[in-house]
Every structure is written in structure tokens, then in C-alpha cells.
C-alpha positions as CSV (number, residue, x, y, z in Angstrom):
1,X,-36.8,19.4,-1.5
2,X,-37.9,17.0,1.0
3,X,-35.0,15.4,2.9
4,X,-35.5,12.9,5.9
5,X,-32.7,12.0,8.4
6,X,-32.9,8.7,10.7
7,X,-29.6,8.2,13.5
8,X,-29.9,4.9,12.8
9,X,-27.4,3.9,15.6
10,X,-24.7,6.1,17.4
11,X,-22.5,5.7,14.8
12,X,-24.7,5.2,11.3
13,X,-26.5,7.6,9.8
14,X,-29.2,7.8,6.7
15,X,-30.5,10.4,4.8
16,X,-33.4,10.2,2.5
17,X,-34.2,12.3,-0.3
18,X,-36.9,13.6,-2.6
19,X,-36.4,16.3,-5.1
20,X,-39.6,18.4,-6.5
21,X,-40.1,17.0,-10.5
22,X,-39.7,21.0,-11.4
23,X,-36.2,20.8,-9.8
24,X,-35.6,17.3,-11.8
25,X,-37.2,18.6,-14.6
26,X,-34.8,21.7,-14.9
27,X,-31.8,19.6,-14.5
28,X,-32.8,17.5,-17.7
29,X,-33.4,20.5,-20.1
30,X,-30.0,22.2,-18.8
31,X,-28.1,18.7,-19.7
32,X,-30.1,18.1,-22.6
33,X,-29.6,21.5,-24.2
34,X,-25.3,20.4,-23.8
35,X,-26.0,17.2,-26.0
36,X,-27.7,19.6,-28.5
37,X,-25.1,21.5,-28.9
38,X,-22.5,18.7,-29.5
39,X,-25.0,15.7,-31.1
40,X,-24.7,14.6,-34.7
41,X,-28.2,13.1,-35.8
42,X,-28.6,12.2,-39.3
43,X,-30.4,14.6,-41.2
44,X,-29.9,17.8,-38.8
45,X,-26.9,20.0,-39.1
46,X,-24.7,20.2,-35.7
47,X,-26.0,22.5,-33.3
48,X,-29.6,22.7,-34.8
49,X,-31.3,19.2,-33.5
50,X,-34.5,20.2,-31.7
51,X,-34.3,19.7,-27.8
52,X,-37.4,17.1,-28.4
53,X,-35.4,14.7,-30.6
54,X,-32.3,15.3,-28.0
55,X,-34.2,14.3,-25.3
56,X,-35.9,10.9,-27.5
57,X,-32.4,9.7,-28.6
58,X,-30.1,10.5,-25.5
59,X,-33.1,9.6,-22.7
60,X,-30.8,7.4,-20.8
61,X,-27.0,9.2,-21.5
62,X,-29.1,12.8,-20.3
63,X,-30.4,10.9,-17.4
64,X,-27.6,9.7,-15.9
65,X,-25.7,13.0,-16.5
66,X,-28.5,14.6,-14.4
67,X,-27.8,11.3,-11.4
68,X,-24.2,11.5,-11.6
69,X,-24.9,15.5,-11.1
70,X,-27.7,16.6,-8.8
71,X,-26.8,13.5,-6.3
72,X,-23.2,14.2,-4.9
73,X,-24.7,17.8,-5.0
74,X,-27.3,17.5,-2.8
75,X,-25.9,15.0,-0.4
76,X,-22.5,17.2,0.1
77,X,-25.1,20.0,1.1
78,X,-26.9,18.2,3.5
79,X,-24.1,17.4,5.2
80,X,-23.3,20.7,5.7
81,X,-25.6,21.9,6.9
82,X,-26.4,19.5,9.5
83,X,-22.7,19.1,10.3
84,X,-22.1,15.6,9.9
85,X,-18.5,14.5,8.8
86,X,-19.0,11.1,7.5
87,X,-15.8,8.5,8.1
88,X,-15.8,7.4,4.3
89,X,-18.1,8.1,1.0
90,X,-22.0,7.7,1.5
91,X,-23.8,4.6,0.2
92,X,-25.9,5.7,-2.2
93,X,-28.9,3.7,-3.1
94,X,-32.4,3.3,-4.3
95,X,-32.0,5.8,-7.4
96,X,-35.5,6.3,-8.7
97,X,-35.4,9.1,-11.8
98,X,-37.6,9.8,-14.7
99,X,-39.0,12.9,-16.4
100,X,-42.1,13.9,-14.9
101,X,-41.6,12.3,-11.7
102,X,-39.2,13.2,-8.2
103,X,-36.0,12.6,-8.2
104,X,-35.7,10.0,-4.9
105,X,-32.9,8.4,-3.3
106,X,-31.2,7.4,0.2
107,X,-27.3,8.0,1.3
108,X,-26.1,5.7,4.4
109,X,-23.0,6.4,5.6
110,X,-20.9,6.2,8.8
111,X,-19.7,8.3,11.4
112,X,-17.2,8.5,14.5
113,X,-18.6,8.1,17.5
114,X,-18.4,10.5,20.5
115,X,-15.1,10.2,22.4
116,X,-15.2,10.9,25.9
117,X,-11.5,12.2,26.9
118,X,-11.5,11.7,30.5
119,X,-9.3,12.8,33.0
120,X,-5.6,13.1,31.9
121,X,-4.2,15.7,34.0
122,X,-1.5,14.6,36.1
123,X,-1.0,11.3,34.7
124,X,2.5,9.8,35.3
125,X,4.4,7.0,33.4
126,X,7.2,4.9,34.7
127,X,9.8,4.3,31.8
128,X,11.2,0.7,32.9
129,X,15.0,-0.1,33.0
130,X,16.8,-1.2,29.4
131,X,18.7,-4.3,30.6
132,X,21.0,-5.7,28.3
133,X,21.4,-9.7,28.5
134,X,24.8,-10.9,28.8
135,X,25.3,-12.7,25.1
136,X,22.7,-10.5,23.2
137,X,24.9,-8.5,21.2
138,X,26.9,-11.4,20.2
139,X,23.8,-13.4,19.1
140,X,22.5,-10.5,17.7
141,X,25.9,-10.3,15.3
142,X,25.4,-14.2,14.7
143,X,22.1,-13.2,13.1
144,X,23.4,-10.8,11.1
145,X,25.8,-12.8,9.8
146,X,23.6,-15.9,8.7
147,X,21.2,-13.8,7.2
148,X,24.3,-11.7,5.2
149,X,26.1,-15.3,4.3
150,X,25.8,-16.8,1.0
151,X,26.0,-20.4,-0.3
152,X,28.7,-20.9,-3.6
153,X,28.0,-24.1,-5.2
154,X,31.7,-25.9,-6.1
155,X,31.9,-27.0,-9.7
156,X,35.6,-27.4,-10.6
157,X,35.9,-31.1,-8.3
158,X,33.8,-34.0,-7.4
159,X,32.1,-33.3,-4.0
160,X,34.8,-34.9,-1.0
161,X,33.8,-37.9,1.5
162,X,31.9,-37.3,4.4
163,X,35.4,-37.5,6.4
164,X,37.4,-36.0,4.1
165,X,35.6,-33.0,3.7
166,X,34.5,-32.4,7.8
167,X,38.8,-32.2,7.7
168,X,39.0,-30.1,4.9
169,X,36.8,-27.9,6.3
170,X,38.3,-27.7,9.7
171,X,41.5,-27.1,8.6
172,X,40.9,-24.7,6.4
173,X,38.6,-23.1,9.0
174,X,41.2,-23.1,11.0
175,X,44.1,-21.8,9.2
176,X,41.6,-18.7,7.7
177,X,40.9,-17.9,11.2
178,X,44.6,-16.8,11.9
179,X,45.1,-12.9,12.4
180,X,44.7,-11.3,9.1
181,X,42.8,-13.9,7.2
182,X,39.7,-12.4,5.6
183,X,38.5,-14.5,3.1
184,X,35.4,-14.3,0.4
185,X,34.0,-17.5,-1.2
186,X,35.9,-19.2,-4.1
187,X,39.0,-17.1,-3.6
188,X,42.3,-18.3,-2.3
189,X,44.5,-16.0,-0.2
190,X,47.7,-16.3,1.3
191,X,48.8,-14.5,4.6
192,X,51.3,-11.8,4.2
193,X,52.6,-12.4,7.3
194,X,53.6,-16.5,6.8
195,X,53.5,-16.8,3.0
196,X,51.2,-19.7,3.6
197,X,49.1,-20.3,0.8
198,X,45.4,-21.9,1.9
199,X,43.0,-22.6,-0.4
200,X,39.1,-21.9,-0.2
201,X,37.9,-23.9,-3.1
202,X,35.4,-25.9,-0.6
203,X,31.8,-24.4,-0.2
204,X,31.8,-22.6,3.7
205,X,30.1,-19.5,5.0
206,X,32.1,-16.0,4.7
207,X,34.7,-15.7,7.4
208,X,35.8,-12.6,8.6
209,X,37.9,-12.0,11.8
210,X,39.5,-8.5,12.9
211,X,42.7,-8.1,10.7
212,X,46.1,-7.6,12.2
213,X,48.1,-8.8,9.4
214,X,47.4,-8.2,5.5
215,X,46.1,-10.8,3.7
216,X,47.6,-11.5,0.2
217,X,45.3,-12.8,-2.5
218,X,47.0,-15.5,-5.0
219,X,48.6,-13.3,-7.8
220,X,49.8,-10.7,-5.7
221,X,53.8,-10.5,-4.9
């Protein structure tokens, strides 16, 4: 077998190859003589079609058997024994096989270039300060929340004035924000504390405040 190498640049590489037609021609009788053993042909019996007629009727299955075979074969070998460790599967191309004739083809393929370590010995790093800014956990807890809130459309009353509801809303903010009031959207609550019944029936973001009192949902005694 005739096999050519080119270093086409530092890092690409391409082999070419040429197989002997006795090699080729080896390869096809070994396939062929599987399809004999396993081909129906009209007018044989299974197991008893002559290699000749194999050959005639299969030509192309038998030949790309032998391609799909002897190529990956070769090429893996090569490799080997030149010690090249390609970086991804070879390209192979310009596939030229018949019976009676070489088997030729070419595999490109890539490899990684030589790495020159350097000096490393010694080497020091300087870890930098962690400063924390006065107001980033807070604003890091504020971007928690907005991502975490959720919207709950109101569907039981007519949506409120402009004024009406910015009052609403503040008020209600307002009294939910006492000690104890943790409140969920759509629910109303009352403090244990005051009795004091505030309703949440308005659309707002999830509250919730450190408890120091128990708040009582509406239901409960």
C-alpha cells in the first residue's frame, strides 16, 4: 500500500492513499462470499448462488461494504503509526473503487498545534480586596423580589379611578405593612393583634415584612 503524507500547514494534515487492486480485490470476494450466504435470487436455493452472479447483482451494495470497511481501517492505522492524534474525524474524500483497479483516496484532518509552556515557576497572583457597596445587598433583595412577584388580574369589580385607586393602594399598602401583616395576592387578612380587617382585593405586588404579630386570615376566629 502506497500512502503519501503532506503537513499541509502547522496545524492540517493530509494523507493520501492507494491500495494494491490484489488487496481491493480480496476485500470484494470476502464481502461478496457474505451476500452469498444470505441472498435470495430467483431460481437458486439460499446459500447456493454462484459468487459470479453475487457479484453481477450486488456490484454496488458489495462495493460500498468493502468502502465503508477497508477505509476507517487503513486511515485509523496510519495514524498510528505516525502518531498523529487528529482534533476531530478525518475528511475523507476523492473515493475512487472498482474491481480490477486500486482502491485510492485522501483523509484531511486537523491537528493541535505545538504549545510552548514557558516559564511558570515562581509565578505569583495578587487576589484583589472583595468590597461590598453600601446598598448592594438591599438592591440585590429588591431584584429578587421583582423577579419572584406575580401580577393577579382583579375580576370580581370594575377597575377604580386613577385617584381612587393610587388611595386604595396606599392605604392598603400602608395598613399591610404594620408588624405582622404578611399578605398573598387576592386574600384578605386581618391582624391578630388589632382585629382590623383590610382587604387585598386590588391587584399589588406580594408584600412581606418580618412578622411580630400573627396575622389572621378572614374565616379564622
Amino acid at each position: 500500500m502506497k500512502v503519501e503524507f503532506t503537513e499541509v500547514s502547522e496545524t492540517r494534515k493530509h494523507l493520501a492513499f492507494e491500495v494494491p487492486p490484489d488487496e481491493v480485490e480480496t476485500e470484494i470476494a470476502r464481502v461478496a462470499q457474505g451476500y452469498a450466504r444470505k441472498a435470495r435470487v430467483p431460481g437458486f436455493r439460499p446459500g447456493k448462488v454462484p459468487a459470479t452472479v453475487v457479484r453481477q447483482r450486488f456490484r454496488d451494495q458489495i462495493l460500498q461494504d468493502v468502502a465503508n470497511e477497508m477505509i476507517p481501517r487503513l486511515v485509523g492505522h496510519e495514524l498510528r503509526e505516525r502518531n498523529l492524534n487528529p482534533v476531530a474525524m478525518p475528511d475523507i474524500k476523492d473515493v475512487a473503487l472498482d474491481e480490477g483497479r486500486p482502491l485510492t483516496f485522501v483523509a484531511d484532518f486537523e491537528t493541535m498545534p505545538p504549545i510552548s509552556v514557558g516559564e511558570y515557576a515562581g509565578l505569583t497572583l495578587r487576589k484583589p480586596p472583595a468590597v461590598l457597596e453600601v446598598g448592594a445587598v438591599d438592591r440585590a433583595l429588591e431584584q429578587l423580589q421583582q423577579r419572584a412577584a406575580r401580577w393577579v388580574p382583579v375580576e370580581d369589580r370594575p377597575a377604580a379611578e386613577p385617584e381612587d385607586r393610587g388611595a386604595r393602594s396606599a392605604a392598603a399598602t400602608k395598613r399591610l405593612t404594620r408588624p405582622g401583616a404578611t399578605c398573598t395576592q387576592g386574600e384578605s387578612l386581618r391582624c391578630a393583634c388589632c382585629r382590623g380587617k383590610v382587604s387585598t382585593s386590588f391587584s399589588f405586588r406580594e408584600l412581606s415584612v418580618r412578622p411580630v404579630c400573627k396575622p389572621l386570615y378572614e374565616g379564622e376566629a
